[in-house]
Each structure stands twice: as C-alpha cells, then as structure tokens.
FIRO-796432 format. One record per atom (N, C-alpha, C): residue in three letters; x, y, z. Coordinates in steps of 0.2 Angstrom, whole numbers, plus 5000, padded with zeros to 4 digits. Atoms other than C-alpha are relative to their C-alpha. Layout:
// residues N
ALAXYZ...
// end
This chain:
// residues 179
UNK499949934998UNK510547114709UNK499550015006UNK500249974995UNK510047114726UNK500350075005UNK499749954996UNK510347254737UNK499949945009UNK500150034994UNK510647194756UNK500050085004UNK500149944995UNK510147324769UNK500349975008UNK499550034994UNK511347324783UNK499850035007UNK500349994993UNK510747334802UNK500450025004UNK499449994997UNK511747404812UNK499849975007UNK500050054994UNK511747274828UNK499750045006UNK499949964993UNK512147404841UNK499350045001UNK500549954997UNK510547504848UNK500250045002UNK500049944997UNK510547684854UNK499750064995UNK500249935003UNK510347854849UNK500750044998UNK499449965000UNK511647954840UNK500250065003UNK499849934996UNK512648114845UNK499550054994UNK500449955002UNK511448224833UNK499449995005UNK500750004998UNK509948154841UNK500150025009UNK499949994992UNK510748164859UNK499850094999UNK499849934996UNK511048354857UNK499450034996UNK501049955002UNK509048404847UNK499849985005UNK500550034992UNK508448284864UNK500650095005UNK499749974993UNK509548394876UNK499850094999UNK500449915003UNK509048584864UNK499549985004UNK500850004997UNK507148534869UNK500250015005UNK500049994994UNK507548494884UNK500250065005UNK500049934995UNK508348664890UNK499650054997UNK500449965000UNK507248754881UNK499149985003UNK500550024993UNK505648674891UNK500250025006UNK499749994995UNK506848684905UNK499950085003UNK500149945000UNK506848874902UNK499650045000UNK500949965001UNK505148924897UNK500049985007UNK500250004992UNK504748854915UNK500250045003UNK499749994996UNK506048924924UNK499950094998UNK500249955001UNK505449084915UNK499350035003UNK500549984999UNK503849084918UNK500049975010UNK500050014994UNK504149024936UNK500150095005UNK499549945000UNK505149194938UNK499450065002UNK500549965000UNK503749294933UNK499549995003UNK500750044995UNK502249204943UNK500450045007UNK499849984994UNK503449274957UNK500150075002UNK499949944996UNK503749434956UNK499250044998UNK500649984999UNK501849464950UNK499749985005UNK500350034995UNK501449374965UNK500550055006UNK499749984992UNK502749484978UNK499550084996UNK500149935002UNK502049654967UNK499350015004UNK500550004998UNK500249614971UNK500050005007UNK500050004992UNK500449564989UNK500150065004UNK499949914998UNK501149744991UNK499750064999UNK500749975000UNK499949824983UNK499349985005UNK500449994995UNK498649734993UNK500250035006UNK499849954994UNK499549785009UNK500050054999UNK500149934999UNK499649965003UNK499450035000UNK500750004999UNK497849975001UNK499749985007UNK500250034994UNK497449895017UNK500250055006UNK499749944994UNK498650005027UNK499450064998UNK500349934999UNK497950155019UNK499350025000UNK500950014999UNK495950105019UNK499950015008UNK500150014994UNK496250055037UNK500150095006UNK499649934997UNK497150235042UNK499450054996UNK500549965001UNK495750335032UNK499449995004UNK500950014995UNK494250255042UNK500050005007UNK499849984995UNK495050255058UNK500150085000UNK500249945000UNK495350435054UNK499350044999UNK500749945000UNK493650485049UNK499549985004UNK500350024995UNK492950375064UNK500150075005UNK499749954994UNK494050495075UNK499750055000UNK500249925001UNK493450675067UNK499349995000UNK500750015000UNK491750615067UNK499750025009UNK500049994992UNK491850625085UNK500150045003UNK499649964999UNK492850755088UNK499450085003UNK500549924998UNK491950925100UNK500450064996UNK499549935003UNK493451045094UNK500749974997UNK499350045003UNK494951035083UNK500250094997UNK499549925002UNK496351155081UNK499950014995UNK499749975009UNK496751255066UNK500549954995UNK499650045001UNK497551155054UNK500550034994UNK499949975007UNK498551175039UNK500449944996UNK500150045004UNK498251085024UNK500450004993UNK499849975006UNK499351185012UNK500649944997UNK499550075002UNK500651035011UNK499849945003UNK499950095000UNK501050835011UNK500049985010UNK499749994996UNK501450865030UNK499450015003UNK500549984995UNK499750905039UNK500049945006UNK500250034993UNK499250885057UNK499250015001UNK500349984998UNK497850895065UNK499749975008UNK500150024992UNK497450905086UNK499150004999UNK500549974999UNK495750885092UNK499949955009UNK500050024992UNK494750825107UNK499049964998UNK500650035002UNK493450695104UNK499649985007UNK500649994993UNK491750675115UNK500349915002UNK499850054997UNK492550495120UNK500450015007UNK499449954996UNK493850595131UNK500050075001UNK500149935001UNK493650755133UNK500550055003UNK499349974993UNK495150795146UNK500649994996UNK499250025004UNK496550695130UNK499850034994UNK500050005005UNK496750775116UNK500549944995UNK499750055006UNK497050665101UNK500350044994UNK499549965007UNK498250725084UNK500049944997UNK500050035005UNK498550635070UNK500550034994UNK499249955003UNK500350685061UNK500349964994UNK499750045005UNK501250635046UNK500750025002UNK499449984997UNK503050595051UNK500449954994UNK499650025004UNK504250585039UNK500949995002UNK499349994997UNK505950575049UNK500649964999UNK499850065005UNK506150395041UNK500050014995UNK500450015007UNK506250415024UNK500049934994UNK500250045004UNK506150275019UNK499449955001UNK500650024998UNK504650215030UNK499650065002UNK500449924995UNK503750385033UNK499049955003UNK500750004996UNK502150355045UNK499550055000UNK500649964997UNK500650415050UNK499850005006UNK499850024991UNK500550425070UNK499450025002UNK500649974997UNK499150445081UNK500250015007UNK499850004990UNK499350505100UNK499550025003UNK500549994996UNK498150495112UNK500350005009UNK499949994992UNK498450555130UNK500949995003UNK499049984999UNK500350595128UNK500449924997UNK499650075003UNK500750395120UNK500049994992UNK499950025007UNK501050395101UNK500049944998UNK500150065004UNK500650255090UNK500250004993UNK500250005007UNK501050215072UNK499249974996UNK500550025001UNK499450215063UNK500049984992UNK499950035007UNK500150175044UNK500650024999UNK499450005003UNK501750135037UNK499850044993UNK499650015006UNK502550185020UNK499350064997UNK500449955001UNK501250365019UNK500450044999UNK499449945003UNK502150485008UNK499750065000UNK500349934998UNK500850625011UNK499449995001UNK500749994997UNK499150675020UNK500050085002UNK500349955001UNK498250825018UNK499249975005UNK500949994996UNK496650885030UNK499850044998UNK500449945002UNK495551015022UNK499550005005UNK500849994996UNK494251085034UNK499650094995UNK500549985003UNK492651175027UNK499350005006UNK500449984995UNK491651225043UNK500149925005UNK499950044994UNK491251055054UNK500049934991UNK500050035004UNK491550965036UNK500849964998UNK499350005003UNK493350895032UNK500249944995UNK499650045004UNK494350825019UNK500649944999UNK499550024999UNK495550685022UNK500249954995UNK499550025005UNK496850655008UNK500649965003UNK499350054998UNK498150515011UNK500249964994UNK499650025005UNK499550465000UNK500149945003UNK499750034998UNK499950295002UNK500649974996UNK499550025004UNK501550194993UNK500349915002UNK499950054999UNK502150024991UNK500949995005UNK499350004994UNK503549975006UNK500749984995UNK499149995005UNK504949914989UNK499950014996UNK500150005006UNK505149974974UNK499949944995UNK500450055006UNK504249904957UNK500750004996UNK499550005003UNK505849844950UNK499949994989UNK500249995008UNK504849844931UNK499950094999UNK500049915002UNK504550054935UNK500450035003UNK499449974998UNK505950074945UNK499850055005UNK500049954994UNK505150184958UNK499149955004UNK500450034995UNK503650134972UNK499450004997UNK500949985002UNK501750124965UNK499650035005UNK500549974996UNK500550224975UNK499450014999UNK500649975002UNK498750274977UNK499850065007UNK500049964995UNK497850414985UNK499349985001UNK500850044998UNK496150374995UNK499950075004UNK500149944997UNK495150534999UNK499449975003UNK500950024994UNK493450535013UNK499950055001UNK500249945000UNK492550665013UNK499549965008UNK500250004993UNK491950665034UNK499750065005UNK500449924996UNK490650785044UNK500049985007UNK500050014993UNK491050805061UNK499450025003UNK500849984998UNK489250785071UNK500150045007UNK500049994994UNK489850855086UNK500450105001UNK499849945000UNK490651025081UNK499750054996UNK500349945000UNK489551165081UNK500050034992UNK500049985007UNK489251245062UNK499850075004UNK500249944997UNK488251375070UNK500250015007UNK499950024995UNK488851415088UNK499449975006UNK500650024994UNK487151395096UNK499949925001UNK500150075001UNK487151205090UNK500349965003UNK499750074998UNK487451075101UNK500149944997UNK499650075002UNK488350905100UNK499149975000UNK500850044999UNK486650775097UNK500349935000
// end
C-alpha cells in the first residue's frame, strides 16, 4: 500500500495565483497612485497659501513704510472693503501718492499704488482693505485670498493682516513739526 505522489513536470504559477499576484499588485499600484494625488494637491494648496501671504505681508509693509512718511493725507473712508487713501510723503513733496483697492477684475481684484500720475499694481488677488485713521495713527486692514479656489472647501482661503502705523511726520498738534 503505497501511495505515489504525483509531480506535475510542467512548472509555473496557476490562474488563481496569477489573478491574487495581479489583485496586490493593483492595489499597491493604487495606494501610490493615491497617495501621489494627494502630496500634489497638498503641495499646489500650500504654495498658494505661501504666495497669498507674501503678496499680502509685502503690500502691508510697503503700505505702512509709505504712511509713516506721509506730511498730509486726505480724508479717507474706511466704512467699506473698497478704501483709498491720497497722501503726499516728505520723499516728494510736489507727487502725491494714493493707494486703492480696485476691484474691476473680479476675479483678480488688486491693490494699486500711483505715484506721480503712473499706477502700479501692488498685490494681486485682495478682496478688501480698509484704512482707519485715529489722529497721525492709522490702521491698515487687508484681505488677502488665494488666486484658485480650494477644491476640498470649494471656495478661496484667505487671511486678514492688520498694522497698526504712526505717521511721524503729521502734526498731532498743529504746532508740531515733522522731526
């Protein structure tokens, strides 16, 4: 009574084992190509959040460079998203400079600077700014927002960066000169 155990000659793999090897395989193949997906768009979300930060850090210090210098500045009005403000810095004294928020694009609105009758853009993708003044003290509030929308919130991310700026060169009292 022996048993004989029979060898099958032929070598390979059968079709059960091909198709558990080929399962794995697209599932590996998927987790990557999943997690590839995401490293990409956390990596384009970021970038644009850095960029919106940038723009609107760079346009807040250049603005409170300007007001800080500033002998006289018009009236302004702060009650909306939409402020302006003219003034006339001891740099120049003969150009006034303004600083506008121009929304004509809506879907780039800027923030512009003009000095001596030539406008500049001075930050994209600003969806509001506000100037409060408080004697030779002023407040300046800027929206800024990301240039695409966050397709995980389905609308733009934004931050607001506020400076609190004392103009040294306009009078508190009128006796007091620029120093």
């Amino acid at each position: 009574m022996s048993r004989k155990i029979l060898v099958n000659p032929v070598g390979g793999f059968t079709l059960i084992e091909l198709l558990i090897a080929m399962t794995v395989g697209l599932v590996v193949i998927g987790t990557a190509y999943q997690s590839f997906v995401i490293q990409r768009t956390t990596y384009r979300v970021q970038r644009e959040v850095t960029e919106m930060l940038q723009n609107a850090r760079a346009a807040v210090d250049f603005m409170a460079r300007e007001l800080r210098m500033a002998t006289t500045i018009n009236p302004l009005d702060s009650t909306n998203c939409n402020s302006s403000v003219t003034y006339i810095s001891v740099l120049k004294t003969t150009q006034q400079r303004k600083f506008a928020w121009d929304n004509s694009d809506s879907q780039h609105p800027k923030l512009q600077y003009t000095q001596g009758g030539s406008t500049q853009p001075l930050a994209e993708n600003v969806s509001c700014l506000t100037i409060a003044q408080a004697g030779n003290l002023f407040t300046i509030t800027l929206t800024a927002r990301t240039d695409a929308k966050d397709l995980n919130r389905h609308d733009y991310r934004s931050i607001t960066i506020s400076a609190d700026v004392r103009a040294r060169c306009i009078p508190v009292p009128p006796s007091t000169a620029c120093s």
